[in-house]
C-alpha angles and dihedrals in degrees: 000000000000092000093052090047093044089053093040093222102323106136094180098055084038085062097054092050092053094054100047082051095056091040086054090043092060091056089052078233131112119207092313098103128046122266078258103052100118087049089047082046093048091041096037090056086051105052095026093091093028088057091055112100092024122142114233111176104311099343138074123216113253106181134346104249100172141002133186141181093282098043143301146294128222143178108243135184129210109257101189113083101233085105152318123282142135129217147166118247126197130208130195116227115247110215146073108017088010083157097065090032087060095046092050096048094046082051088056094043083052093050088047091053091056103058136067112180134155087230095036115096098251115233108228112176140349148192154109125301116232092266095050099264109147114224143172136217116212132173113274109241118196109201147100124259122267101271100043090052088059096045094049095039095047094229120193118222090265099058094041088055092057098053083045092059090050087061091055093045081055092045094037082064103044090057089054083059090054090245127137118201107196100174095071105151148133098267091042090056114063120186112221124237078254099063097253114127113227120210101219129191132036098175087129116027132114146233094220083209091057095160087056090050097046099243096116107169109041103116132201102229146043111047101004106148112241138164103241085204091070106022124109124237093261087050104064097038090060102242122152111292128240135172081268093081096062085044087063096047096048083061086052076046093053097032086057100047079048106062105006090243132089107246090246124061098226112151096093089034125115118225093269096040092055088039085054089046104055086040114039104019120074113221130251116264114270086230096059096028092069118112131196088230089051100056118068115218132028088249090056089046093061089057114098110204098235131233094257093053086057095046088046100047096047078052097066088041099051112140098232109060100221079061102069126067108309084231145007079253102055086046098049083047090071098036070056090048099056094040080062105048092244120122123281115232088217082087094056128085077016083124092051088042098059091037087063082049088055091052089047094058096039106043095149097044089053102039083054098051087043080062107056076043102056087048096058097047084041076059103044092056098049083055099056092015085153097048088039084057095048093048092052091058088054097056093041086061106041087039082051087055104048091044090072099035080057090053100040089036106045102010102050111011098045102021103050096028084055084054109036103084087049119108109237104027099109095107090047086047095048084049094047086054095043097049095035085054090049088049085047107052095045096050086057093057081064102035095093114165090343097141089189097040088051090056095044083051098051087043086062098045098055085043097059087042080059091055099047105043115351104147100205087050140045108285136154096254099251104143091176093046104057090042085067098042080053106050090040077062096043098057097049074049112051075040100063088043097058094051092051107023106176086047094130089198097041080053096051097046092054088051100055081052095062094048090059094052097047085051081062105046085043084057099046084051086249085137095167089056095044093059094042095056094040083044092058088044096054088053096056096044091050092052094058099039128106134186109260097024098116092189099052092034096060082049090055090045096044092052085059089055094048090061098037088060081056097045089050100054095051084053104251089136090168108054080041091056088050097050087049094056088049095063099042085047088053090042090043089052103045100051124109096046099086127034096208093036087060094062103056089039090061088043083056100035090055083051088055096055089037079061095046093054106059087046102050091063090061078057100051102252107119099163101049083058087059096050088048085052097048092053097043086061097038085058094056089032083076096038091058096044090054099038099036094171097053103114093186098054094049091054083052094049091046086044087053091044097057091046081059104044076054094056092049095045088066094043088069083251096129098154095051087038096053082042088058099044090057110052082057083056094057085053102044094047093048085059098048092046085048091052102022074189096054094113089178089062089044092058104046086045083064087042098059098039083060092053096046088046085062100044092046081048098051086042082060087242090117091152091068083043090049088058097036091055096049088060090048092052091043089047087051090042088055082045097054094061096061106036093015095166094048116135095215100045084055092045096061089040083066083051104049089046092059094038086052087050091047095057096041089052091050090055084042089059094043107103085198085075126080113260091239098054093044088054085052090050096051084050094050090043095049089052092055091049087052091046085046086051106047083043093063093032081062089054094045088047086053089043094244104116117133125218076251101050091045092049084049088048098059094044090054087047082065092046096056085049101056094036094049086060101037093064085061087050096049087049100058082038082053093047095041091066 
């Protein structure tokens, strides 16, 4: 019966069926497994004990320790002496569909590439075995699933919930990568002996954007494996899939850690009544479906499962999928909610959502009733037909209105501003911009004369260039394409302001405009525009400000400083020092009227003498720079005393602190200046302990050890540099795999080489030292300023070398020359003696 109403009269397409659910029926397996599961099993106990022993890349398989329906998985050992690890390989089974096996394995590999999450299983390494296996190297976890780690360990609600919450930040991420996972439960998710869950397989999940990652043709329906247990409606009857799936079996997964028993009761079910079940049949509350037997300790046992854990748990497991949580956040918010006694937003929109219920059972009696309805108001409307039209103008324009203030508002302004200081976002960013351009530039086309609309549209357009190339925020690095958001923005804007000249907030707006668009033609190097642009920003701003005003006082400065960083990189260091005055003198002047103001005044103004210090030293005058540096610390010094958890303030204090470790450097001043650099380490290495994914803090750890490694080098203690530098280069190296065509990471390469060879150079010039060894240390030298070399040869070939790497360059050149000869010299020294 259920076959016959699922094909809607197709017999042919019955008969198939039939006969995929007696063949399933024969492996005591449903959908689980491949078509091919009992030849994988045949062929898996065959080559299970042969492939042990056997060399992959650099390691060699210990044990089998898993299989499925696409290959096996094995411990492995590095065999190669460089050290000792252990991982998990996995190979791809090689025989009936080994075309689609290996699809679906290369699409894994590909998933895996694309996160990195401190409770997804890392990918470490891939390839293809010698005889064009394919195979895969993830990290070992020893652990227990899920389940079995509660049970054993006795752990409360509370502590299961929190577990719980560590999978949804994994699955979270993997939706802002655009990957689905469908495959979420309890055996494909391992707690550490730590205590960290790790997410495990994505054999078959899924990147929601195929065509942009390169897997066309891995489709989402006919014959996709799946645990019925765990899949969502939509799931097993082979719609198209969606994160809310995942969404639905993290609720199986909740339900389950809740009460120790899957929400439907399958072991004695045939394929469709499990099927029905899943599909048709809501499952029992958490809080009554709860046994003694089930729960594993007499504490536990004390514990009652509450109401809004049921509410939130049905939620997540809703049938319709625009019915459960919108995202693994959202539902880990109100796992969040209830662990902190708040209201849990399950329990809202309950009474909409069984009124749709209603309309699904009595179809007739609504639509009926939505009949008689439809001709009274038909009626209605012939009777007032003028004010009805009227009215409908009204609400076009005010819907039209929200609508954008939605978009600007939620889409843009909550939803990517929740994702962009994620590692890892950049595809769901690049998305948010496409499809809010798209909304934008279709809604212009209808704003008319709509004063307000017109706002609300400019809004959203600076707001996406923000999003696309903002220098001072994260942005994705599309220069062209900000400058046309912006100037999108800029003529709705220049617009407004002609029809209504003396409006103050219509002035300011456009000015803020200007400046954006001078950032990015500063950043492009279209220095004359950018001036223009930050120069007509700087006149409307002018005409609207008022002393006392804070607000207005930190845009006019800022609009200074604007033009001060342009003036500064074509070289006028004079008139940039003078801008920069100008804004620390405004910000100075307008603090002490507003609390809140103050704060991000002294936050600017640190930036303005931050600004005044690089500058002074291409006038000469090296100690006032010092002075500036000193007091653009001291100013975030106090901040961060008085706001400890602001991580922000304490990344600006650690920037300013390097620019004056710097100062001081070339003062002569190594000891205050070690002493400098590394309070900004300290910095730099607690963020980065706090985010281990926080690349920014990774880069500027490696930064500042470069930097130290000088210093200790110029203060002839080239052994500490030696040490300090090693770290630098293994912190970029760690870098590289994950950004390795990134300019910058290449640019301090070039930095720590020379420094290396520096301070070989320095122990190969001390007499104190054997001939011998100092030979050893200028050829060691003389290998790190041909690395350095070659390094910045690589940029200038790609056309990205800097005045300062070419300058470098030249010195290192020098450098080559003096140490190819110094090895000859310590060897007839050597000799000599």
């Amino acid at each position: 019966m259920f076959q016959s109403e699922s094909c809607s009269g197709n017999e042919e397409l019955r008969k198939e069926v039939e006969s995929l659910v007696a063949a399933h029926l024969r492996a005591n397996s449903f959908i689980a497994a491949s078509a091919f599961a009992d030849g994988a099993r045949l062929l898996a106990a065959e080559d299970a004990n042969s492939c042990v022993g056997r060399a992959v890349g650099p390691y060699k398989l210990v044990r089998q320790i898993g299989s499925g329906g696409m290959g096996a998985v094995y411990l492995a050992e590095r065999d190669d002496d460089q050290y000792h690890k252990q991982v998990a390989i996995k190979l791809v089974r090689i025989g009936l569909d080994a075309e689609l096996m290996v699809r679906r394995f290369r699409s894994e590999r590909q998933i895996l590439a694309l996160l990195e999450h401190p409770h997804v299983a890392r990918l470490l390494d891939g390839g293809v075995t010698a005889d064009g296996q394919p195979y895969i190297v993830l990290e070992y976890i020893e652990g227990a699933r899920i389940t079995d780690y509660c049970r054993t360990q006795e752990l409360n609600i509370s502590q299961r919930l929190l577990l719980f919450r560590q999978i949804c930040s994994a699955v979270h991420y993997a939706h802002q990568h655009l990957v689905v996972h469908r495959d979420i439960k309890p055996s494909n998710i391992l707690v550490a002996k730590d205590g960290a869950p790790k997410l495990l397989d994505f054999g078959i999940a899924r990147i929601l954007d195929s065509s942009a990652s390169g897997l066309e043709g891995l489709t989402l329906t006919n014959l996709n494996p799946m645990t019925p247990e765990y899949a969502s409606p939509e799931q097993i009857q082979g719609k198209v899939l969606t994160t809310a799936t995942d969404i639905y079996s993290l609720g199986v997964l909740l339900y389950e850690l809740l009460t120790y028993q899957k929400p439907f009761k399958t072991s004695d079910k045939t394929p469709q009544e499990v099927a029905r079940l899943v599909c048709e049949s809501e499952p029992q509350k958490p809080s009554t479906a709860t046994t003694t037997a089930a729960i594993p300790s007499a504490a536990a046992r004390l514990e009652a499962i509450s109401g809004d854990l049921d509410h939130v748990v049905l939620k997540a497991m809703r049938k319709e999928p625009s019915q459960r949580y919108a995202s693994a956040e959202e539902l880990s918010g109100d796992v969040g909610n209830y662990l902190a006694g708040l209201p849990v937003r399950a329990r809202e929109g309950s009474f909409r959502y069984l009124v749709g219920k209603f309309v699904a059972r009595h179809k007739a009696v609504v639509a009926l009733s939505s009949a008689l309805l439809l001709a009274l108001i038909v009626g209605l409307v012939l009777v007032s037909w003028e004010v009805h039209v009227a009215g409908v103008e009204r609400a076009r324009a005010q819907r039209r209105f929200n609508d954008v203030r939605r978009l600007a508002n939620s889409f843009l302004f909550e939803f990517h501003d929740s994702i962009k200081d994620l590692p890892g976002a950049t595809p769901a960013r690049k998305l948010v911009v496409g499809r809010a351009l798209e909304y934008l530039d279709g809604l212009s086309k209808e704003a008319g004369n709509d004063t307000s609309l017109q706002r609300e549209l400019a809004a959203a357009y600076q707001k996406v260039g923000d999003v696309q190339g903002d220098p001072y925020s994260a942005n994705l690095g599309d220069t062209p394409g900000a400058l046309m958001s912006y100037r999108k923005a800029l003529a709705i804007r220049e617009s407004l302001l002609s029809a209504d000249p003396d409006n103050k907030a219509l002035k300011l707006e456009l000015s803020g405009t200007y400046w954006k668009i001078g950032l990015s033609l500063d950043g492009a190097t279209d220095f004359s525009g950018a001036l223009i642009n930050l120069r007509k920003a700087l006149a409307l701003t002018e005409q609207s400000w008022k002393v006392g005003d804070p607000r207005l006082s930190d845009q006019l400065a800022g609009d200074y400083r604007g033009i001060a960083n342009v003036l500064a990189e074509i070289g006028d260091w004079r008139e940039a020092v003078e801008n920069h005055r100008k804004s620390a003198s405004i910000r100075e002047a307008a603090e002490g009227s507003d609390h809140e103001m103050d704060i991000t005044l002294r936050t600017h103004l640190a930036a303005d003498y931050y600004g005044i210090a690089e500058a002074l030293p291409h006038l000469g005058q090296n100690s006032a720079a010092v002075e500036a540096a000193r007091k653009s610390v001291s100013i975030l010094q106090v901040m961060t005393q008085q706001d400890r958890p602001n991580a922000t303030l304490r990344q600006y204090l650690a920037d300013c602190q390097v620019l004056l470790g710097k100062r001081l450097e070339d003062q002569g001043l190594f000891d205050e200046s070690l002493q400098s650099y590394r309070q900004a380490l300290n910095i730099y290495q607690a963020a980065m302990a706090a985010d281990p994914a926080d690349a920014r803090s990774h880069r500027l750890v490696g930064f500042t050890e470069i930097r130290i490694g000088e210093v200790l080098t110029k203060k002839h203690r080239p052994t500490e540099a030696l040490d300090v530098l090693r770290k630098a280069l293994s912190t970029l190296q760690d870098l590289a795999k994950t950004a390795p065509n990134s300019d910058y990471i290449s640019h301090n390469f070039g930095n720590v080489y020379v420094e290396l060879g520096d301070a070989h150079a320095a122990l190969a010039s001390d007499a104190k030292i054997p001939a011998a060894r100092r030979h050893e240390h200028w050829r060691e030298a003389c290998s790190w300023y041909q690395k350095s070399t070659d390094t910045r040869r690589d940029l200038e070939h790609r056309g990205e070398l800097t005045s300062s790497d070419t300058e470098e360059l030249n010195q290192v050149a020098q450098q080559v020359a003096k140490c190819s000869k110094a090895p000859a010299l310590g060897a007839r020294h050597s000799a000599q003696q």
